[in-house]
C-alpha positions in Angstrom: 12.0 32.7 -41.9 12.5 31.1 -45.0 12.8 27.2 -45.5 16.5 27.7 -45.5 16.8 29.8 -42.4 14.5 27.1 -40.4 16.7 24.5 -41.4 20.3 26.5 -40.4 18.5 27.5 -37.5 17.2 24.3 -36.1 19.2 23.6 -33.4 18.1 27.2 -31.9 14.8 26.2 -32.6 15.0 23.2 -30.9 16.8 25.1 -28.0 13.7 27.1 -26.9 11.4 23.9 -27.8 12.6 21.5 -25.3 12.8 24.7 -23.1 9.3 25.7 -23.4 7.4 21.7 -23.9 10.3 19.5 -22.5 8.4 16.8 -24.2 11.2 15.3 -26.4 14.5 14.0 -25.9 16.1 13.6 -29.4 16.9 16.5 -31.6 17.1 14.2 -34.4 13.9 12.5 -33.8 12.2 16.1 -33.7 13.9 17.4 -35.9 13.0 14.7 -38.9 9.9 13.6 -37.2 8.5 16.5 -36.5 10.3 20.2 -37.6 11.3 19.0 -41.3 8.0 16.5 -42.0 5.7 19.6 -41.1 8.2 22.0 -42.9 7.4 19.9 -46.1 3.3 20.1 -45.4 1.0 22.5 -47.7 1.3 26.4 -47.3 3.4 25.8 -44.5 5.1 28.8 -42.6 7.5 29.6 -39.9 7.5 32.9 -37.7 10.6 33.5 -35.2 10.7 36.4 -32.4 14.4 37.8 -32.0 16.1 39.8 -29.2 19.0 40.9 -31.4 20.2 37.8 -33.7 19.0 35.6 -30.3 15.8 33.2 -31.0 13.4 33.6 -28.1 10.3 32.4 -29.2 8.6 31.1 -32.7 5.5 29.5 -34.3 4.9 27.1 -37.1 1.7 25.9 -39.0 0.4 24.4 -42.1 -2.6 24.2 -43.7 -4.3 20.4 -42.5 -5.6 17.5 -44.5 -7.4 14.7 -44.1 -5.0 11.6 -42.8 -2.9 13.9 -40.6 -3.2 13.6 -36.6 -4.3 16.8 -35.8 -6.8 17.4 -38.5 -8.5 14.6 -38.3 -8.3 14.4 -34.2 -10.2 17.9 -35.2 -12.8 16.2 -37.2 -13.6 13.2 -34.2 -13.7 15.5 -31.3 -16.4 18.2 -33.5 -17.9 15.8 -35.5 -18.2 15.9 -38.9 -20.8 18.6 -39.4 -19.1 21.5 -37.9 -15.6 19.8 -39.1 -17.2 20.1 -42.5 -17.3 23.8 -41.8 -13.9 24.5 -40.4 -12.0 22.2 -42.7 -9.5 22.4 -44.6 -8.3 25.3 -41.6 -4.4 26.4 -41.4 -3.5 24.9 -38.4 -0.9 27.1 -36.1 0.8 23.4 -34.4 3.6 25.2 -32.4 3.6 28.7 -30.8 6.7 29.0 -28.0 7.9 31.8 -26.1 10.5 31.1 -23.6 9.6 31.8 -20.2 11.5 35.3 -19.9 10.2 36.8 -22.8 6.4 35.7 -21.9 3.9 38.7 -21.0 5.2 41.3 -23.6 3.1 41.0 -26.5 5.8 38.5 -28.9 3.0 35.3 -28.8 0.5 37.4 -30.1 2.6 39.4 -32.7 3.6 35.5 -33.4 0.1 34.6 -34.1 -0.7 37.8 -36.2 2.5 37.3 -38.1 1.3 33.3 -38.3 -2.1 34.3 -39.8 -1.6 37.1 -41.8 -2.7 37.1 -45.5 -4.1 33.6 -45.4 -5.8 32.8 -48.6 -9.3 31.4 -48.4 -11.6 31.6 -45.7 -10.3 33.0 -42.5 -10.3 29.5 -40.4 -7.0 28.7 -37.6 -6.6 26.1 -35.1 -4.4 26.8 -32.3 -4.3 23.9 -30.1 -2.4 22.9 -26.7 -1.4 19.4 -26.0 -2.3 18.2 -22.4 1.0 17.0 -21.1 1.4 21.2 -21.0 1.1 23.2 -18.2 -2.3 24.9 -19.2 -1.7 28.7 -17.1 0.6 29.9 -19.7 -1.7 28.8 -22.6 -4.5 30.0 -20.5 -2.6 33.3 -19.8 -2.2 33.6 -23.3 -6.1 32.9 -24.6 -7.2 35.7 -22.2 -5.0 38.4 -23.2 -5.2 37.8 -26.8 -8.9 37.8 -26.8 -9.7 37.1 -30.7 -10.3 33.8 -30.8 -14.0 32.9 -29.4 -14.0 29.6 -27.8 -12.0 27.1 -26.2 -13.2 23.9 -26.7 -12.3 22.3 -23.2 -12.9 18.8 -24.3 -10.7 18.9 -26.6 -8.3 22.1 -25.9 -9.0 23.6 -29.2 -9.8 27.3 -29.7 -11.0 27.8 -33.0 -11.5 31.3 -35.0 -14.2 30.9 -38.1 -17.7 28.9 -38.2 -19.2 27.5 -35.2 -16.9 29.8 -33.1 -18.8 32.3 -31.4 -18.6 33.4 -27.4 
């Protein structure tokens, strides 16, 4: 989707978030707090799964830098030796699917769209926030299979250096 299309979009968008995390109450606040501040982040990119013209799932990432929350809550839980190696990595910070669309192959055809033709070396963060229900996260990791470890400290499942089964 382009920048355009998120933006006229958003409320759909925030539809199947707050179906899928349920973790905010104020489209508003999510939307200019979270949607529209990421949108405006380096090489960032925005992937939608339709039934028809119906949104039913999507995924949004950016590349990181140093000073933002996830990066560098990347950096404290590796260290910064094997941080050194896996940043700067595009970071994939949302990947929903509502719950009757789950199982049929739109997550992963989310990711692959998501990471597709990234310049530089091949590095991605997927992470899943804690206040989550892990089984569908875990559900997911075990069918999609490419990505080599889940780093249970810190529910990060990295692809690229340091990353191996």
């Amino acid at each position: 989707m382009s920048d355009a299309e998120v933006r006229s979009r958003s409320p759909e968008i925030w539809d199947v978030y707050v179906e899928v995390f349920g973790d905010r109450t104020s489209y508003d606040e999510w939307l200019d707090g979270m949607l529209l501040r990421h949108a405006a982040r380096e090489k960032f990119r925005f992937a939608a799964a339709l039934e028809g013209s119906a949104l039913v799932g999507f995924a949004w990432g950016y590349r990181g830098a140093p000073g933002q929350y996830y990066t560098d809550s990347v950096r404290d839980a590796l260290g910064d030796e094997l941080a050194d190696q896996w940043q700067p990595a595009f970071e994939i910070v949302e990947l929903a699917v509502l719950p009757g669309h789950r199982r049929g192959g739109l997550g992963r055809s989310l990711l692959h769209t998501m990471t597709q033709g990234i310049a530089g070396p091949a590095r991605v963060v997927l992470g899943r926030r804690r206040a989550i229900s892990p089984e569908p996260f875990a559900i997911f990791l075990r069918r999609y299979g490419s990505f080599p470890r889940l780093w249970g400290a810190t529910d990060l499942v990295v692809s690229g250096p340091g990353g191996g089964r």
